[in-house]
One Martini backbone bead per residue (centre of mass of N, CA, C, O) as a GRO file, in nm:
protein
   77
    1UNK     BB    1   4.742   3.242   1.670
    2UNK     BB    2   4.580   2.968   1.677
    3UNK     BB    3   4.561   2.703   1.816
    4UNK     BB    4   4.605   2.373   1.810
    5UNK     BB    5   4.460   2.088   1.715
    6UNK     BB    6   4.476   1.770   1.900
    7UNK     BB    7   4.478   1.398   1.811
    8UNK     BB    8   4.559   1.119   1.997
    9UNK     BB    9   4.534   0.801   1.874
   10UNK     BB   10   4.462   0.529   2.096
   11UNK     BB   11   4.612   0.243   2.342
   12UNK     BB   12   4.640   0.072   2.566
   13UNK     BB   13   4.984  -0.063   2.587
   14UNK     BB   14   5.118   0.180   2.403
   15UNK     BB   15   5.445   0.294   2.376
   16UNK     BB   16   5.451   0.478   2.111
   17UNK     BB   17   5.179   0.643   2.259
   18UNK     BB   18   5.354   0.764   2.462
   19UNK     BB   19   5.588   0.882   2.276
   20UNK     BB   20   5.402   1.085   2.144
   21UNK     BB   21   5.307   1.235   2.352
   22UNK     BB   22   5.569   1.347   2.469
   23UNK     BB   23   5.640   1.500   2.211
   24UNK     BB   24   5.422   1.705   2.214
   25UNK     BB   25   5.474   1.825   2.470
   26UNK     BB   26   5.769   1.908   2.396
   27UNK     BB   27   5.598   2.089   2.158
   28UNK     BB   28   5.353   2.256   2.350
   29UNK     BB   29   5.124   2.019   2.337
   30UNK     BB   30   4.756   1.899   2.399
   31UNK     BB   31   4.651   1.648   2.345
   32UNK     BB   32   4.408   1.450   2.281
   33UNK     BB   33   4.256   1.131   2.389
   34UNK     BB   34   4.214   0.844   2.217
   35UNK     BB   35   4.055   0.571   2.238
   36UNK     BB   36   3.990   0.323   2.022
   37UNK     BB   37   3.846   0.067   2.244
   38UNK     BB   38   3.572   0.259   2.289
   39UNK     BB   39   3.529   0.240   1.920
   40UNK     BB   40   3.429   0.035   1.654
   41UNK     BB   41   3.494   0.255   1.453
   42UNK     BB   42   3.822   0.316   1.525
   43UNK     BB   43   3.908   0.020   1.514
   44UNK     BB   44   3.863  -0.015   1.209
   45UNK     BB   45   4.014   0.235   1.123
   46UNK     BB   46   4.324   0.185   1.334
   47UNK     BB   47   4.407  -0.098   1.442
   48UNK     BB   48   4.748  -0.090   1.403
   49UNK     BB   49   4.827   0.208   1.368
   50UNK     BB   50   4.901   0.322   1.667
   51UNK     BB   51   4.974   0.651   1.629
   52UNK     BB   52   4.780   0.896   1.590
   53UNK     BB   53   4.778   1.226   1.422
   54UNK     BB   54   4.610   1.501   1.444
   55UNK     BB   55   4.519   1.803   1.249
   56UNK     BB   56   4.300   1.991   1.239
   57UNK     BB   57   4.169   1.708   1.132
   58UNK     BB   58   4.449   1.615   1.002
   59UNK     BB   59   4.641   1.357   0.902
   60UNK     BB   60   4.985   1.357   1.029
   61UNK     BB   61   5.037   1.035   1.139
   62UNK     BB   62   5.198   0.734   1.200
   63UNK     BB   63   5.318   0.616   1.413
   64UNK     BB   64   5.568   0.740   1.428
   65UNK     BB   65   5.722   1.067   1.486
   66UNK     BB   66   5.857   1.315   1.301
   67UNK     BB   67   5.993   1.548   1.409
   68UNK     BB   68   6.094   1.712   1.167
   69UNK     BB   69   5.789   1.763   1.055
   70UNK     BB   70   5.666   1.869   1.299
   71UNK     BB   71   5.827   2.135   1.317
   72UNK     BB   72   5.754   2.187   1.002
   73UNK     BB   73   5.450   2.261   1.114
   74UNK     BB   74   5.440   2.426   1.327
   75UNK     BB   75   5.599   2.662   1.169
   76UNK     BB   76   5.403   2.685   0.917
   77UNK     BB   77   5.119   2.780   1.061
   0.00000   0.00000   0.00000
């Protein structure tokens, strides 16, 4: 199985974005980490959506990460 492609769209000082880091490097994960206030065309996109979390490519998370849902997509991946 190839790994997983992780993108977390974040910006500095935002709590949830430390706290979904840390879930995911939890259930050993590396995400990229993309500060969305580097690109205006990603600000006009997540404003204060943050954090995102992108898999492969697709958007699966806005806001908190729900465990349970995340370890339900890495199973079945």
């Amino acid at each position: 199985m190839k790994p997983v492609e992780v993108v977390l769209y974040t910006r500095q000082g935002c709590c949830l974005c430390d706290d979904a880091e840390a879930l995911l490097v939890r259930h050993g994960l590396r995400p990229r980490l993309v500060d969305i206030d580097a690109s205006p065309e990603l600000r006009e996109q997540f404003t204060n959506c943050v954090p995102v979390v992108q898999f492969d490519g697709k958007i699966r998370f806005r806001g908190r990460i729900n465990e349970v849902l995340l370890k339900r997509l890495l199973k079945n991946r």
